[in-house]
N, C-alpha and C positions, 0 to 999 in steps of 0.2 A: 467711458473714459474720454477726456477732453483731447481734441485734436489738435494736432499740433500746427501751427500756421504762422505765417507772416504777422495777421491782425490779433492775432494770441498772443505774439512777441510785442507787440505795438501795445497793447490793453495792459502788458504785463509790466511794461517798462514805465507807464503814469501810475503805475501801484506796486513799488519796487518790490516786483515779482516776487511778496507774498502769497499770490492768488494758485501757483503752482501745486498741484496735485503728486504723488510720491509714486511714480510710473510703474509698479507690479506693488503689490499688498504685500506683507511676509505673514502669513496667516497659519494657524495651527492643524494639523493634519485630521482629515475624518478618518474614520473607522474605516471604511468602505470607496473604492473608488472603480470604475470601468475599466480604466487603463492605468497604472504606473511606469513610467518611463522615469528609469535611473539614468540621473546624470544629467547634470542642467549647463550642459555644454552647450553648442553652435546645435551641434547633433542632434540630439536629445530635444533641447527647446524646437530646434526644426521641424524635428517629426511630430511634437505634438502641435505644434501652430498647424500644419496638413492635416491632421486626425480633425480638429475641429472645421476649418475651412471647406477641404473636400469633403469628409465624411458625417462632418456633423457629430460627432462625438467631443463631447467638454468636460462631461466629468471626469477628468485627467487630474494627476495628478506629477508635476515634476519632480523629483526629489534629487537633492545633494548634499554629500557630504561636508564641502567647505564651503565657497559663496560662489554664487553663479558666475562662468565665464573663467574662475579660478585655475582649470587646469590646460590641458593644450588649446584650449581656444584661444587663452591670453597669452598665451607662449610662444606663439607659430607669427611667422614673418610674410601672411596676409597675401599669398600670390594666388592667382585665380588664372589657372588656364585651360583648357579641354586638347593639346594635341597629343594624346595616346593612340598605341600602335594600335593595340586590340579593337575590334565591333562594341563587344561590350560597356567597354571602360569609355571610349570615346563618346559614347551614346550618354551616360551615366553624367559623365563630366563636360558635355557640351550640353545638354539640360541642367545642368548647375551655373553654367557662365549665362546661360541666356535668362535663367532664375536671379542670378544676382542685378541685370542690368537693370531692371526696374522693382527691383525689393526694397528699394527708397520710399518707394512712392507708394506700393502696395501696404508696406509697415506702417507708415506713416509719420518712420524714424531715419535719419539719416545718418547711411549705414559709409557714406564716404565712397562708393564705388570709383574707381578711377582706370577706363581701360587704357593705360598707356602705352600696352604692350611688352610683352614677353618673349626676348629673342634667348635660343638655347645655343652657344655656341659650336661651331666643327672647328674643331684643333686636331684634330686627326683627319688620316683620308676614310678611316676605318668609319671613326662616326659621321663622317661626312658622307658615306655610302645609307650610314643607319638615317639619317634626317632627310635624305631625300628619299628614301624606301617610303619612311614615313609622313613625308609632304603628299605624296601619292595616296598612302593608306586614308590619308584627313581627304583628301576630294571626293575617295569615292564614299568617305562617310559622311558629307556635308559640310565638316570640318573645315572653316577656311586659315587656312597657312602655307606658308610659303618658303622655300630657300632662298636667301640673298647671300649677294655678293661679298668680299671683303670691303670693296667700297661704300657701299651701304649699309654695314653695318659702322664705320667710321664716322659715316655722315649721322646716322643716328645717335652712337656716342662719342660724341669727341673724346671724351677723356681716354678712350681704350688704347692699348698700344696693341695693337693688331700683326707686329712682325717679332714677335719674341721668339727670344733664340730656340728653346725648346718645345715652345707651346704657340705658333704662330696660329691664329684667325682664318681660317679657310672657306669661313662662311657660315650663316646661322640658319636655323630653323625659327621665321620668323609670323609669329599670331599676332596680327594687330587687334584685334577686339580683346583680348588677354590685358591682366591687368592687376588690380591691388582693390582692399578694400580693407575698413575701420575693423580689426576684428573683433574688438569688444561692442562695438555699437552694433555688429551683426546679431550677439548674442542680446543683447540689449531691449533691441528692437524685437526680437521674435518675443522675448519674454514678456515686454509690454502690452504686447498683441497676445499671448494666449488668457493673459490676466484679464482682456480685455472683453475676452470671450468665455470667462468665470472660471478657468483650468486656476488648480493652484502650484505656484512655483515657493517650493517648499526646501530654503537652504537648514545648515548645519545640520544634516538628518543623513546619518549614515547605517548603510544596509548592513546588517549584520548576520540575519539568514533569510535562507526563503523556505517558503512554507508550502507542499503539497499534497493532493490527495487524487488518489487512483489515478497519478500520473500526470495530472494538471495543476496548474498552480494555484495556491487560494489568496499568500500572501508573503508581504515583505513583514520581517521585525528589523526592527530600527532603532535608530538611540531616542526617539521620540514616539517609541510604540510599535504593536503589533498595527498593521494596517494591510485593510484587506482588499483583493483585486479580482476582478475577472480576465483580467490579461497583464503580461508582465515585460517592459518592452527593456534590453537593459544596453544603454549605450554609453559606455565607460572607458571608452578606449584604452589606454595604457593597463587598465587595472579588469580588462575585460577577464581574462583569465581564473584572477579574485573571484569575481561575479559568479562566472561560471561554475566554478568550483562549491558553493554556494546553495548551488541550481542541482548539482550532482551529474555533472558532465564536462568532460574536459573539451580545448579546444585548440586548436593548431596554431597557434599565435607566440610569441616570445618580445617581453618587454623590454625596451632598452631606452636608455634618455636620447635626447637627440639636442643640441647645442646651437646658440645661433648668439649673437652681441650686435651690437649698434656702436656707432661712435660718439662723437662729438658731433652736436650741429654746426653743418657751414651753408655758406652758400647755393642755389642750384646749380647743381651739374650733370644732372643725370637723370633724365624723363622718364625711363622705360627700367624693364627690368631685366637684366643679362643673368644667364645661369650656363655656367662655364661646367660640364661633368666630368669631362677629361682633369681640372684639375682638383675637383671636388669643390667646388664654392658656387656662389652666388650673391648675388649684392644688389639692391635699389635704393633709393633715397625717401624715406619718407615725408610728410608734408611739412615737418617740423625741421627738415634740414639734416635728422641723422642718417648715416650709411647704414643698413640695416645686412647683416653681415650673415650669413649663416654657409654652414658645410654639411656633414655626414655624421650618422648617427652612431653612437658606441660601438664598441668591438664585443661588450660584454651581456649580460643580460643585469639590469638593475630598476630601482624604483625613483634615483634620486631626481629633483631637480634644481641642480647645481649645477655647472658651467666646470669647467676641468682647463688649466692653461695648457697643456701640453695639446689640448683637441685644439684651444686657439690659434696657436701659434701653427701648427700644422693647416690651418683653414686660411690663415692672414697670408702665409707664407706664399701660398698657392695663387694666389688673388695676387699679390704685389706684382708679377711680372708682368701681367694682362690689365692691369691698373696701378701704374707705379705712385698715382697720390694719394692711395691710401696710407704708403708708408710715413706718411709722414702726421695722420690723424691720431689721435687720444682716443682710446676707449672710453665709453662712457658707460656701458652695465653691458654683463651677461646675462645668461639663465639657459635653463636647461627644461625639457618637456617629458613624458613618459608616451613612449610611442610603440604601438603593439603593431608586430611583424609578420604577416602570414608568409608560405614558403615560395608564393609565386607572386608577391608584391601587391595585391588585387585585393581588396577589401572582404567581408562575408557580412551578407542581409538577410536573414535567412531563421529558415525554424529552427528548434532546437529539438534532443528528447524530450525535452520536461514540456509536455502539451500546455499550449496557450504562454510557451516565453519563445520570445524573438530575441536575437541580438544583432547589433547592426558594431563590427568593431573591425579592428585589419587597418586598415587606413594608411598603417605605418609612416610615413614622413610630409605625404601632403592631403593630411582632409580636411584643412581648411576650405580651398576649393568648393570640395562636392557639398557640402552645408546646406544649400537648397535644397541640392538634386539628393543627397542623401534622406533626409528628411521625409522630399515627396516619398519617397521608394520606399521607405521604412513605415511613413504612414500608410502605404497602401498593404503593405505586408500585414500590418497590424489588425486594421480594418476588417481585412476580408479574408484574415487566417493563410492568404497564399501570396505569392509573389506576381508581382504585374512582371511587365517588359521589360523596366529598369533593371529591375532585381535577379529574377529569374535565374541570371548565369552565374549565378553571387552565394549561391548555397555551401555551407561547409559540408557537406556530402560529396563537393567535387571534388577534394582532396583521396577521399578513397576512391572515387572513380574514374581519378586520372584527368577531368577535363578542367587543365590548369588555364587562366588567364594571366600568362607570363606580361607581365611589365617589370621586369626588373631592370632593361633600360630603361625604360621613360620613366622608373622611379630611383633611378640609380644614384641620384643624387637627392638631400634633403629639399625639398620644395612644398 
């Protein structure tokens, strides 16, 4: 597959860029594959660009039910940071941030990476005790972050109104290397890159069961056939459950939408990214000028993804006093994602009963993030039947044995 460059754009532009090749094939399914990996998410496509990369395995096969990038990849509001309490999770998701700063250049797609930093505000003294706990916890993890002042959080966003009557600015927890990045060009780019190394990414092709013998897997049936595997990797986030069920094993997860809107584009105003948890929101401006808007995910357990105005105006409400010019912005769309919830906020990578399926799902409100770093992890789970260092702490066996990785703060809020 042709590379992408400066003098490819230069060659393309004197032969008004007919000469452009179709960046992944859509090609019809074999019989038989090594791997299948459901779900041609950020996730999914991640872990199989690593399967072949590190381990050398291409006979993959991606598979999805609607079009790649389709469901929470393209729905989620693109924040990428690693300051988590836990050893685990901190580790997981700072090999994710350090995976994103050069996956431009590795892909050889531009994925828009942008670290312009990520401050999580203290409006309490409560959480303002929790963020410097946890500016401690990131040093001794390598983790660099910082608490700052209220003065320097003003000097970084002017527009905030930092003495609000109820909800005053007491100081942020602030990751300069944190950041944003294109989320559909993330998926884009992995998917151009496994195509590139003969995996086939196989959309409108939904699972419909799976298929095993003396307790391992043989295959998936699909609306495009039975088709058969020697391992079954299934990352389907919202619908992990589905899957599972499927597989003939349940799993500790509960679905629910999660909600986020954008405005109207204006002007620059706002570099960085603020995430306000005290009052449930969060807001950055993307490169095209809109306020990218998002809060907290359902109260209930559902499938849809639709936007709800009653979740809006509870999310807008909250934001106006800690940023009063947004009241005065247009909407310009909603949408809503399907986000699967474990009971201690922490993800699960990890085996299953049904020998030789993996599932990598939990995520609940921010996997956009770990996308790299999930993918390595999942590939190596895949790989070598067992979990590396990433993974390891990430088994859905810890639920019965008690050893939970609580981030229910640092996931308290949708991000």
């Amino acid at each position: 597959m042709r590379r992408y460059s400066a003098f490819a754009i230069a060659r393309e532009a004197f032969r008004q860029h007919k000469g452009w090749s179709e960046a992944w094939p859509n090609p019809e399914p074999r019989s038989q594959y090594d791997v299948i990996i459901v779900g041609a998410g950020g996730h999914g496509l991640a872990t199989a660009y690593y399967l072949g990369k590190r381990f050398g395995i291409t006979n993959v096969a991606v598979i999805e039910k609607g079009w790649l990038g389709g469901g929470n990849t393209g729905r989620n509001t693109t924040i990428i940071r690693s300051n988590y309490l836990q050893d685990p999770s901190a580790a997981l998701y700072e090999k994710s941030r350090a995976l994103f700063e050069t996956l431009s250049q590795e892909l050889n797609y531009n994925i828009m990476f942008s670290p312009r930093g990520v401050m999580m505000l203290a409006q309490t003294e409560h959480e303002k005790r929790g963020y410097l706990r946890t500016e401690r916890a990131n040093a001794l993890q390598g983790v660099q972050t910082r608490f700052i002042s209220p003065s320097e959080v003003r000097r970084l966003v002017p527009i905030i109104n930092i003495d609000g009557p109820r909800y005053p600015v007491l100081g942020a927890l602030w990751q300069e290397r944190a950041g944003t990045a294109r989320h559909d060009a993330v998926a884009w780019g992995f998917a151009r890159a496994c195509a590139a190394m003969g995996m086939h990414v196989i959309e409108q092709c939904a699972v419909t069961g799976v298929e095993s013998a003396d307790g391992v897997v043989t295959a998936v049936n699909t609306t495009k056939g039975r088709i058969g595997c020697k391992k079954l990797g299934i990352v389907v986030a919202g619908h992990s459950g589905a899957l599972a069920d499927m597989a003939g094993f349940r799993l500790p997860v509960e679905s629910v939408a999660l909600q986020a809107l954008v405005s109207e584009p204006i002007k620059p105003c706002m570099d960085v990214v603020v995430m306000a948890n005290t009052v449930h929101g969060y807001m950055s401006q993307s490169d095209k000028g809109e306020m990218v808007i998002g809060g907290g995910a359902d109260q209930f357990n559902n499938y849809t993804q639709r936007g709800s105005w009653h979740h809006i105006e509870e999310t807008v409400r909250a934001l106006v006093e800690t940023f009063p010019m947004i009241s005065r912005l247009k909407m310009l769309r909603q949408w809503g994602g399907i986000v699967d919830m474990t009971g201690d906020r922490s993800p699960i990578i990890s085996k299953t009963p049904l020998g030789n399926c993996f599932i990598n799902c939990g995520w609940g409100t921010g996997g956009f993030k770990a996308t790299p770093g999930s993918g390595w992890a999942m590939a190596e789970l895949v790989a070598r039947g067992e979990p590396g260092p990433l993974a390891e702490a990430f088994s859905m066996t810890r639920f019965r044995e008690g050893r939970f990785i609580d981030e229910s703060v640092a996931a308290g809020v949708a991000h």
